[in-house]
N, CA and C of each residue as an Amber inpcrd file, in Angstrom:
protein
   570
 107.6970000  67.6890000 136.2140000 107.7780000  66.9080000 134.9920000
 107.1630000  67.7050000 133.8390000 107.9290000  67.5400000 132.9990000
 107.4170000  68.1820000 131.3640000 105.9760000  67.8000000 130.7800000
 104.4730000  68.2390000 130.0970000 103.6990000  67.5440000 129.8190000
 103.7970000  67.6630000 128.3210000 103.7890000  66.7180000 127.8380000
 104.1680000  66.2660000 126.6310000 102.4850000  66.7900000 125.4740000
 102.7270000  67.2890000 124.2660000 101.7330000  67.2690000 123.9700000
 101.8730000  66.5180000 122.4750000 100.5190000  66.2280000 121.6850000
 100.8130000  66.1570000 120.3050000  99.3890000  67.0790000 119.8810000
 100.2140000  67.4430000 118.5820000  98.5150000  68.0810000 117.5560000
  97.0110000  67.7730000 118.0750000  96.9030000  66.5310000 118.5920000
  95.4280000  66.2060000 119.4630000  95.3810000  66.7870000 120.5570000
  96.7030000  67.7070000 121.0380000  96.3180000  68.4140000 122.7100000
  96.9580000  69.5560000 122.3940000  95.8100000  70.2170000 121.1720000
  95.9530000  71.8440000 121.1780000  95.6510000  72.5070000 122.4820000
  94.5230000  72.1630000 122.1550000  93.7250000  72.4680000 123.3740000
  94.5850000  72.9700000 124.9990000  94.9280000  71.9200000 125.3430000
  95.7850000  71.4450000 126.9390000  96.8430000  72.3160000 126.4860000
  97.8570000  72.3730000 125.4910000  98.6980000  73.0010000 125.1180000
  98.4310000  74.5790000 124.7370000  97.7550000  75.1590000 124.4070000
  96.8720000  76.4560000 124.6360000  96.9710000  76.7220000 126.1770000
  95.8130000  76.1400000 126.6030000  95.8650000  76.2010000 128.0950000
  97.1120000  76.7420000 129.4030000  98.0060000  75.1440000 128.8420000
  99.2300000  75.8440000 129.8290000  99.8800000  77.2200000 129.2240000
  99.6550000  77.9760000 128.4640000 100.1810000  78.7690000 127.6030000
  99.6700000  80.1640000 128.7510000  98.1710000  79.5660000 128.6590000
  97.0850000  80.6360000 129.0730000  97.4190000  81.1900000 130.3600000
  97.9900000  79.8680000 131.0130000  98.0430000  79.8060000 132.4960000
  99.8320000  80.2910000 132.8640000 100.3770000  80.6830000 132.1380000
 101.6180000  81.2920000 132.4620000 103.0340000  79.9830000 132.5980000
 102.6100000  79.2780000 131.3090000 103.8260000  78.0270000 131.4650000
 104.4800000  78.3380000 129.9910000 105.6080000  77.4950000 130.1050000
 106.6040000  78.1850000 128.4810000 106.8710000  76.9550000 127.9950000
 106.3650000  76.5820000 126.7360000 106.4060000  75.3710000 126.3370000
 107.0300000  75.4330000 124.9980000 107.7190000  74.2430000 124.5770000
 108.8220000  74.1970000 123.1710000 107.6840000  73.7110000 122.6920000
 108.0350000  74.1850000 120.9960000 107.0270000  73.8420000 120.2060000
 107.9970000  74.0510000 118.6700000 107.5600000  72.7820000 117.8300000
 108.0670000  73.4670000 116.4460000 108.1970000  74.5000000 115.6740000
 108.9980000  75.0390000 114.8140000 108.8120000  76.0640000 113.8670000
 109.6030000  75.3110000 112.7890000 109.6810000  76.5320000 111.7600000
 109.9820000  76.1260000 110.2810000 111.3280000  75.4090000 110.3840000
 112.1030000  75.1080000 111.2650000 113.8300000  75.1680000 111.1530000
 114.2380000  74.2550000 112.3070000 113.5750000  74.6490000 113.3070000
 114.0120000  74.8940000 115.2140000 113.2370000  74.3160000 116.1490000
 113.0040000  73.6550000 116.9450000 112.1660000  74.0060000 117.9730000
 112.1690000  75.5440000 118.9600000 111.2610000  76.1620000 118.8010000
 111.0170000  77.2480000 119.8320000 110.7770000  77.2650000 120.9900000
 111.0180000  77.9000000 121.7600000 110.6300000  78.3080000 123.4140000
 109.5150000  79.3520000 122.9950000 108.0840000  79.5260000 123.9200000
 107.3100000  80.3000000 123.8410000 106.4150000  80.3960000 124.6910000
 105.7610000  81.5040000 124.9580000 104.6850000  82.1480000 126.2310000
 104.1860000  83.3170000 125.6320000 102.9230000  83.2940000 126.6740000
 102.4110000  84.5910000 126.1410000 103.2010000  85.6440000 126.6020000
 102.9580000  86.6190000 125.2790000 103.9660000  87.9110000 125.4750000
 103.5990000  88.8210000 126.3770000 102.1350000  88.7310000 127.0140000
 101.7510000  89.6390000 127.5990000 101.9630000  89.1000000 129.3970000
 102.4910000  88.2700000 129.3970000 102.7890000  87.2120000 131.2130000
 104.2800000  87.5300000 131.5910000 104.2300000  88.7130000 132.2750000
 106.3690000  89.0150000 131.9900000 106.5020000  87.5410000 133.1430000
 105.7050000  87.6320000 134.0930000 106.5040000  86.3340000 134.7040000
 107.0440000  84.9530000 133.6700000 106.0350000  84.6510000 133.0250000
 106.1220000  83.6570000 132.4560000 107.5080000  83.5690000 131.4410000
 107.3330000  85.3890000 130.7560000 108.3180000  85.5860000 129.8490000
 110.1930000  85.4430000 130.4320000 109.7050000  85.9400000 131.7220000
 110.8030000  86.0140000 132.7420000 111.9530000  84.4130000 132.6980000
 110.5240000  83.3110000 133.6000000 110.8280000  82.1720000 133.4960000
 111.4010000  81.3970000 132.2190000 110.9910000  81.5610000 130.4850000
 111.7430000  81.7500000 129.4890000 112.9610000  81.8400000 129.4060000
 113.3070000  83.4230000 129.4750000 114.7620000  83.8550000 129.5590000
 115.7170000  83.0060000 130.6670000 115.0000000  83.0800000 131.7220000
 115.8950000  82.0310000 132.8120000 116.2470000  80.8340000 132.3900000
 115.9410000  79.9260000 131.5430000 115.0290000  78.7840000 130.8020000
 116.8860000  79.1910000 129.8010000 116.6720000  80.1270000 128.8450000
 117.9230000  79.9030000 128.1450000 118.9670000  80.7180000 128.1910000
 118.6210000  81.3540000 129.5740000 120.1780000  81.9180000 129.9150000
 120.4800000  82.7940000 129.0060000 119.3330000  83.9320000 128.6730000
 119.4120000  84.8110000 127.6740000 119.5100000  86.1460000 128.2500000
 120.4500000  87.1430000 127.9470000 120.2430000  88.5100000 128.7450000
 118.9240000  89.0080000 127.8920000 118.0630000  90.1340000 129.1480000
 117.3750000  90.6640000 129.0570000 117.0780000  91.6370000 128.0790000
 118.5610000  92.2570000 127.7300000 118.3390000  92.9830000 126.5770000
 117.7490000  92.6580000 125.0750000 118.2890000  91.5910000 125.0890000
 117.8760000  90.9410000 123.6850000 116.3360000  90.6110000 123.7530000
 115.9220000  90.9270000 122.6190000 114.1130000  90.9820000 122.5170000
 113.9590000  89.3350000 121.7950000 113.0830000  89.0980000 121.3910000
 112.5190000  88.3310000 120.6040000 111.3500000  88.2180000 120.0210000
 110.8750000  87.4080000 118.9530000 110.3440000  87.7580000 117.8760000
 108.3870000  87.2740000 118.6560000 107.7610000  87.4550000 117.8880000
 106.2180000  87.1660000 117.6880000 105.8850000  86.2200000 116.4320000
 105.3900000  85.0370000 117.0050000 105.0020000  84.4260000 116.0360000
 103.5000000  84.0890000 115.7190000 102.7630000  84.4800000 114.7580000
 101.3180000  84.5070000 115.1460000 100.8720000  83.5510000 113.2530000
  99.6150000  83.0920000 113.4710000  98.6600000  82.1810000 112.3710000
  98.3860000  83.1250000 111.2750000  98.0390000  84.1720000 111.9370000
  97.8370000  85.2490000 110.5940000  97.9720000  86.5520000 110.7370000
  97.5750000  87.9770000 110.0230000  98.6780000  89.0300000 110.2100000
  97.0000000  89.9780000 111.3800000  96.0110000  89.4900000 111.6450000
  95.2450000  89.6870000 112.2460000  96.1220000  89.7340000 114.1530000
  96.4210000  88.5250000 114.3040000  97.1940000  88.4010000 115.4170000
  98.6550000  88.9190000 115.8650000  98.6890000  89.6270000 114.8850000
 100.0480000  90.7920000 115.2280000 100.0200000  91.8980000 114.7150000
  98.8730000  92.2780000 114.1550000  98.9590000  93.2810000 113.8290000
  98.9860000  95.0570000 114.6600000  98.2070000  94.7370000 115.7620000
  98.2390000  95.4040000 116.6340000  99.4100000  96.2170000 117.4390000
 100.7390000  95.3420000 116.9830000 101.9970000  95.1450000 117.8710000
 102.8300000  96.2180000 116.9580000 102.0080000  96.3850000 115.3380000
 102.5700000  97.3000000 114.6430000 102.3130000  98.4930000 114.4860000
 103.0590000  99.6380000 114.6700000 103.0550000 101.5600000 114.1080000
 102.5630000 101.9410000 112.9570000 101.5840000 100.7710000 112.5810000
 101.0080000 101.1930000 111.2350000 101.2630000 102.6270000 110.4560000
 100.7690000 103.3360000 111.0070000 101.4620000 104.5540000 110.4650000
 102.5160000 105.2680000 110.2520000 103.8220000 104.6060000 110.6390000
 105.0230000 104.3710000 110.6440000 105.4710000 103.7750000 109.1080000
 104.5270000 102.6670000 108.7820000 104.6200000 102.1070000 108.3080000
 104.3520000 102.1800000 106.6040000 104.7740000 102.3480000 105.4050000
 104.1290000 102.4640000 104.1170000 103.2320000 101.4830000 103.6880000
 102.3470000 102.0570000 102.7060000 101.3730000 101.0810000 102.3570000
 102.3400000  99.8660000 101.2430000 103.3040000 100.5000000 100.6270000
 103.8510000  99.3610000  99.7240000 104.6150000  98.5050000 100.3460000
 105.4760000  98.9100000 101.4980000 106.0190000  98.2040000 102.4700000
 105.0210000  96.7580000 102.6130000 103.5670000  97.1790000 103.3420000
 103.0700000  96.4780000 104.1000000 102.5740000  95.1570000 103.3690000
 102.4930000  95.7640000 101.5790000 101.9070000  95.2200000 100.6390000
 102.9380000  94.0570000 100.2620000 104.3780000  94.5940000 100.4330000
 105.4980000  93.5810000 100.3230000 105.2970000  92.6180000 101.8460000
 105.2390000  92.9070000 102.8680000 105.6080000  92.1450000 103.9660000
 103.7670000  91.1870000 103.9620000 102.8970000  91.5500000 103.3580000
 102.1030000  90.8720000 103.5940000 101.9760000  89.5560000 102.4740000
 102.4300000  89.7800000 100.9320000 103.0210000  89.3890000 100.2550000
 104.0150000  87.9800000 100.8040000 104.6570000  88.2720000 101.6670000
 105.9920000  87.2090000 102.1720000 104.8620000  86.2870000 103.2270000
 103.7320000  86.9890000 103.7440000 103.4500000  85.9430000 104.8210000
 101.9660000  84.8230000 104.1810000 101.4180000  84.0900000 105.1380000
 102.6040000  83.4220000 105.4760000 103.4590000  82.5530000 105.0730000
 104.6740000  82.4060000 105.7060000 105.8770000  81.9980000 105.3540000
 107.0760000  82.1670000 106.4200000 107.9130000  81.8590000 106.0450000
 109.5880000  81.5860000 106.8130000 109.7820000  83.2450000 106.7980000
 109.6800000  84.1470000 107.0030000 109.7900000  85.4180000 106.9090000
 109.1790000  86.3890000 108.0140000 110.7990000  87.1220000 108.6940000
 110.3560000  87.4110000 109.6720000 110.5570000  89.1010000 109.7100000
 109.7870000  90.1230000 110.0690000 110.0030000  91.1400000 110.1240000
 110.4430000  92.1610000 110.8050000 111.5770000  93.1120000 111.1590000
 111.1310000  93.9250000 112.3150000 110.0720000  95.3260000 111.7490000
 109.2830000  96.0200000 112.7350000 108.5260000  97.0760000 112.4530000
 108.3620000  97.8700000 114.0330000 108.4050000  99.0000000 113.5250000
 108.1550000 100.0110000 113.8360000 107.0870000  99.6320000 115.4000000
 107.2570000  99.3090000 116.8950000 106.5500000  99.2400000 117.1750000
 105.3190000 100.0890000 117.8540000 103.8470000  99.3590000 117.8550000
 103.1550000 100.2730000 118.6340000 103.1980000  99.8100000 120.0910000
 102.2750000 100.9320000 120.9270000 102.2640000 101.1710000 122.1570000
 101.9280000  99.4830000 122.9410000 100.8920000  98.4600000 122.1560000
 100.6620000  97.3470000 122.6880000 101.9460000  96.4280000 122.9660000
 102.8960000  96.5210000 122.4750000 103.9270000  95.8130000 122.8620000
 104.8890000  95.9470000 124.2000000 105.1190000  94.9180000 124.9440000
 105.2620000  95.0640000 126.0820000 106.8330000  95.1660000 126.0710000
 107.2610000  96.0580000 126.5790000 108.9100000  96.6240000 126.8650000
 109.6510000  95.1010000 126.7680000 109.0190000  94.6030000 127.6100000
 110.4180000  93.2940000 128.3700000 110.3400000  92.4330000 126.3960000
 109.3240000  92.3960000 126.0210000 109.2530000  91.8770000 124.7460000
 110.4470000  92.2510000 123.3920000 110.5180000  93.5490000 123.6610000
 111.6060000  93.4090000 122.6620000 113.0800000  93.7910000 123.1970000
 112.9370000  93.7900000 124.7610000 114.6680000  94.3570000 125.4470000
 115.2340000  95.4600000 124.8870000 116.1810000  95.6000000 124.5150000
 116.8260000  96.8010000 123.7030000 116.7530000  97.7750000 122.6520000
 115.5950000  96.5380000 121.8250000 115.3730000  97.0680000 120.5090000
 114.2020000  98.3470000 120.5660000 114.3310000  98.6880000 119.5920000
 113.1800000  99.6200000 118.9560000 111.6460000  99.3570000 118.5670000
 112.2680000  98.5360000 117.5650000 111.1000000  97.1880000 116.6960000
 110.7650000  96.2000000 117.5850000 109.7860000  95.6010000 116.6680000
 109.0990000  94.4770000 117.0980000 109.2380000  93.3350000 116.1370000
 109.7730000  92.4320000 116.0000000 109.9280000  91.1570000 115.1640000
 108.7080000  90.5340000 115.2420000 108.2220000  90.4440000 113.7990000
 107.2860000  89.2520000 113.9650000 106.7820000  88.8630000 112.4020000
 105.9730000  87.5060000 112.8660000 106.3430000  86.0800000 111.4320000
 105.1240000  85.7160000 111.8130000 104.2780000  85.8650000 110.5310000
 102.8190000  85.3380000 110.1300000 103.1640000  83.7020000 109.5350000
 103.3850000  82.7130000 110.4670000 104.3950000  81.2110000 109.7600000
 103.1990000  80.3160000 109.0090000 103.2520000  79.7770000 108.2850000
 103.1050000  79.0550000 107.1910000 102.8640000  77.5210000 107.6700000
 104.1450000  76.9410000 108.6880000 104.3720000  75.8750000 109.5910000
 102.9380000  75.7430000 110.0840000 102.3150000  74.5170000 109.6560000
 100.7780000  73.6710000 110.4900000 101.2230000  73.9890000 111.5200000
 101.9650000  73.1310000 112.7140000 101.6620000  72.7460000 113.7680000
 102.3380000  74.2660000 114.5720000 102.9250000  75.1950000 114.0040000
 103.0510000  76.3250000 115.0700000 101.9980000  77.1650000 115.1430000
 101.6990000  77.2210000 113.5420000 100.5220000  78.3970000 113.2850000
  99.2020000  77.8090000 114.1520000  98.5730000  76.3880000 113.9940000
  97.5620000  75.5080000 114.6390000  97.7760000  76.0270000 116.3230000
  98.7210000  76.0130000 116.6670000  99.4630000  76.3920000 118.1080000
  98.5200000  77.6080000 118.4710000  99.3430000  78.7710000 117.3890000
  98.5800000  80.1600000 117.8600000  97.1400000  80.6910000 117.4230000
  96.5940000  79.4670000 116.8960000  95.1440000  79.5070000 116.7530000
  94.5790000  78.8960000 117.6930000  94.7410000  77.8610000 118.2770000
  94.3340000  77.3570000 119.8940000  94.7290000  78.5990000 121.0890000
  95.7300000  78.9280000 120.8400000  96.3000000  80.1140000 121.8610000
  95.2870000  81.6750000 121.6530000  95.5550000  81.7700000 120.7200000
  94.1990000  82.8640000 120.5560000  94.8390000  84.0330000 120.0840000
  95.8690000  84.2120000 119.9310000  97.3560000  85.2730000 119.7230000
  98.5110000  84.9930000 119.2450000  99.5010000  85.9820000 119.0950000
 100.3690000  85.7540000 119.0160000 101.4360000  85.2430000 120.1630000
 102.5150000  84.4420000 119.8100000 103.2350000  83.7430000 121.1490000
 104.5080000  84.3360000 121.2510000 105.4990000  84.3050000 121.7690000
 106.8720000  84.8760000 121.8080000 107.5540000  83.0870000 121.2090000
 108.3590000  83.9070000 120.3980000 109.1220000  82.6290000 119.6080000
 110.6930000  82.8190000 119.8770000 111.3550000  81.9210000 120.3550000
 112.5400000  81.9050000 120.5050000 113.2820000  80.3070000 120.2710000
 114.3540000  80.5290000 119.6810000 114.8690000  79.2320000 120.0360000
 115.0060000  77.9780000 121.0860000 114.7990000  77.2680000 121.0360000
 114.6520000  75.9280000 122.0660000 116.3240000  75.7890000 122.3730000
 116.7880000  76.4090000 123.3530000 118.5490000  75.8700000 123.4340000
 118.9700000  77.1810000 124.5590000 120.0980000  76.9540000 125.3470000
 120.5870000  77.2610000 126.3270000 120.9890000  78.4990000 125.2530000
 121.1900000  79.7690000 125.8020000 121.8590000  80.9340000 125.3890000
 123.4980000  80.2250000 124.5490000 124.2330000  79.9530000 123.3340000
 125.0230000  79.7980000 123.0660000 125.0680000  78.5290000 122.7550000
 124.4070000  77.7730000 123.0410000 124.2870000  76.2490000 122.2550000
 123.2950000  75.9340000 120.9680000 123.6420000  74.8360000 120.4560000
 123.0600000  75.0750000 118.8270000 121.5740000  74.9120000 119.3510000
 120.6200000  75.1910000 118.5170000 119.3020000  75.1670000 118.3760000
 118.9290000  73.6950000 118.6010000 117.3500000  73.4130000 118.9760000
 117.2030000  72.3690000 119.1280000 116.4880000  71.6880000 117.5250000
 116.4840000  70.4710000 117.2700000 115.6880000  70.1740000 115.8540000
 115.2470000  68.9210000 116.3540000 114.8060000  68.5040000 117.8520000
 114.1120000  67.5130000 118.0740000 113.6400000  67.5550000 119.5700000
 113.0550000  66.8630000 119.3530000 111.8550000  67.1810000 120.8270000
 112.8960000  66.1940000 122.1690000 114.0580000  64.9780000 121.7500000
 114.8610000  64.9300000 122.6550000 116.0690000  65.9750000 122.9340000
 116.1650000  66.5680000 122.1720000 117.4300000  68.0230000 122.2010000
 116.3380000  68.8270000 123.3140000 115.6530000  69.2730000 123.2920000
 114.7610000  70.0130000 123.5570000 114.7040000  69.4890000 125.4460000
 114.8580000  67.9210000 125.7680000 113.9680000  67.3080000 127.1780000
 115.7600000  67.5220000 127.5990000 116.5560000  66.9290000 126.8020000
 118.0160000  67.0090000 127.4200000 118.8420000  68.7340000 127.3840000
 117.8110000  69.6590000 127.2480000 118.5790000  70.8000000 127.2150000
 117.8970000  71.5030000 128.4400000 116.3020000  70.9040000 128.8170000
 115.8550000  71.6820000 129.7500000 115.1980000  70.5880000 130.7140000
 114.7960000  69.6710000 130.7990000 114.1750000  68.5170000 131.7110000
 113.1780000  68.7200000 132.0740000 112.9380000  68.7280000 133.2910000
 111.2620000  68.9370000 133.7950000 111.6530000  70.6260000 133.9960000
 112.4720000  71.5810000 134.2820000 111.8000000  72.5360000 134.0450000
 111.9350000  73.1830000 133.1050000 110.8800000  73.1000000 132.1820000
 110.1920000  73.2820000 131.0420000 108.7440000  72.6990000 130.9780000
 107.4110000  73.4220000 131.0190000 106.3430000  73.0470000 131.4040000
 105.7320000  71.7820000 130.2840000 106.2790000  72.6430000 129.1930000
 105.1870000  71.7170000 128.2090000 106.0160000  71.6300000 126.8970000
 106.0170000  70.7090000 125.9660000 106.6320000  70.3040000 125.0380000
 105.7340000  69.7940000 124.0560000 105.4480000  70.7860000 123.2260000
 104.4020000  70.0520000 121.6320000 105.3390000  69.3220000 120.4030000
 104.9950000  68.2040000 120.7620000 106.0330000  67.1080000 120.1050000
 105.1570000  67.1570000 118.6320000 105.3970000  67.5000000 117.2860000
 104.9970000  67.6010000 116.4340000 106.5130000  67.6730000 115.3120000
 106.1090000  67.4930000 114.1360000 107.0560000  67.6960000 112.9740000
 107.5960000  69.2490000 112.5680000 108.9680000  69.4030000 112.9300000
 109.8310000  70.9120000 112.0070000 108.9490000  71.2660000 110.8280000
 109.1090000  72.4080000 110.1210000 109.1760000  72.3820000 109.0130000
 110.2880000  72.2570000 108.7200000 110.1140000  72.1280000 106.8400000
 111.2970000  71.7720000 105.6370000 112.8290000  72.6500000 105.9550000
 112.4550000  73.7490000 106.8390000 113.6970000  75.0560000 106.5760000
 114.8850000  74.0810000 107.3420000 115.7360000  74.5380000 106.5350000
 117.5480000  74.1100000 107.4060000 117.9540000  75.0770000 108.2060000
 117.8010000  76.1220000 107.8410000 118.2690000  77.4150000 109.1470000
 116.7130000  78.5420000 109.0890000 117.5080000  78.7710000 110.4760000
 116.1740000  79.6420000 111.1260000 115.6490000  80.9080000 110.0700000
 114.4700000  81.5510000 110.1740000 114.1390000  82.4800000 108.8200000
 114.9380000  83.7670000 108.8810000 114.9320000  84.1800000 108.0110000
 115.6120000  85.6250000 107.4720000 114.3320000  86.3070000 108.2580000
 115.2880000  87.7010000 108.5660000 114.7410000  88.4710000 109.8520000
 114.9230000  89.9560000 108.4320000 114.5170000  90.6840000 108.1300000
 114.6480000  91.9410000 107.3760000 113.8070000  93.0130000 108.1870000
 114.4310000  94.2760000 107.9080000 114.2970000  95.2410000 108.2910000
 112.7770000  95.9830000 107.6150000 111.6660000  95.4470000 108.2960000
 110.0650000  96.3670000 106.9760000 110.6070000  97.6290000 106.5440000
 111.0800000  98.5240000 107.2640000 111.0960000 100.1290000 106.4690000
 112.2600000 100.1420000 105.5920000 113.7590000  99.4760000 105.7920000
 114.6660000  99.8700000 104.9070000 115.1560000  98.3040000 104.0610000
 114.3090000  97.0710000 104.0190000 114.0940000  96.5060000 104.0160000
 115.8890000  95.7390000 104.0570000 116.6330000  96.1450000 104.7340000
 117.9100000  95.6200000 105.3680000 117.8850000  93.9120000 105.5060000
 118.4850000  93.0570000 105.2830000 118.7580000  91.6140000 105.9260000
 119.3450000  92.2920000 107.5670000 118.7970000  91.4650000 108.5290000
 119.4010000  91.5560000 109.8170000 119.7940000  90.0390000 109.8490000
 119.1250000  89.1120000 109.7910000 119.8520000  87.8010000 110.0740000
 119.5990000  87.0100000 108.8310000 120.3260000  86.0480000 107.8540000
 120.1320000  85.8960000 106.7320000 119.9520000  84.2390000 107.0680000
C-alpha cells in the first residue's frame, strides 16, 4: 500500500526517501516521481515504475543551488553563465551543465550533462530540505502517457506500487519548465 503524506509528514516523507522508496511529489506543473540519486536500486525501481528506457537521464531537483552544486563542472562552466543561471533560480528553470565526477552514470543515461532546477515550488523545495539533497525529478506517468496533475492520476497510474505519495498543491505552471542548454544557452524543451 502507498503511504500517503501531507506537508506535516516531511519528516516520514524524507525518511522513506532515505530508506530507498520512490515517492510522487508535486512540482511547478506535474506531479514528479523521485529518489535519491545516489540509491541506483531505488532509481532502478523508478524507471520500472514508468516504463522508461534507461538511456534517458533525468533531471535534479534541489531547495537551493548549495544542493546541486556539486553535480556541476564548475570549471567547465563561465562565470557569466553561472551569474545568468543563478539569476533564473529559484524558479521554473531547468538547466543542463557540464557534469562533474559526483554524478552517478545511471542518473543521466545517455546524456553528457546533468539537468538540474533550484525550484521556487514550497512543497517540492520543503521536500528537498527534509531530504537533505537533491532528489531525481521525473514525471509522475507511465513512459508515454500524459503527466500526472493530481495525486488521484498519480494512485490510478501506479497503485500500491509506488511507496509514498506527498499529497500537497502543483504550482501555478501549465506545462513542465523550460530545460536550456547553461553553455550555449540553447532551448532543449520549451
Amino acid at each position: 500500500m502507498t503511504s500517503r503524506f501531507t506537508l506535516d509528514d516531511l519528516a516520514a516523507a524524507a525518511a522513506l526517501l532515505r530508506h530507498g522508496g520512490v515517492l510522487a511529489y508535486p512540482t511547478e506543473a506535474v506531479y514528479g516521481l523521485g529518489c535519491d540519486p545516489h540509491d541506483r536500486q531505488a532509481f532502478e525501481r523508478l524507471f520500472a515504475l514508468k516504463q522508461r528506457p534507461p538511456t534517458q537521464g533525468v533531471l535534479l531537483i534541489a531547495a537551493e543551488l548549495a544542493q546541486v552544486e556539486r553535480y556541476i563542472d564548475l570549471a567547465a562552466v563561465p562565470a557569466e553563465v553561472m551569474a545568468q543561471v543563478q539569476a533564473s533560480w529559484p524558479g521554473p528553470n531547468t538547466w543542463i551543465f557540464p557534469r562533474s565526477p559526483a554524478v552517478p552514470d545511471w542518473v543521466t543515461g545517455a546524456h553528457a550533462g546533468i539537468a538540474l532546477r533550484v525550484t521556487a515550488h514550497a512543497p517540492a523545495a520543503a521536500l528537498c530540505r527534509a531530504f537533505g539533497g537533491a532528489l531525481v525529478s521525473t514525471s509522475a506517468n507511465p513512459h508515454g502517457e500524459p503527466s500526472a496533475r493530481s495525486a488521484a492520476t498519480v494512485e490510478a497510474y501506479f497503485g500500491p506500487a509506488l511507496d509514498g505519495l506527498l499529497d500537497a498543491p502543483l504550482g501555478g505552471q501549465q506545462r513542465p519548465t523550460v530545460i536550456r542548454d547553461a553553455l550555449s544557452g540553447a532551448i532543449i524543451r520549451a
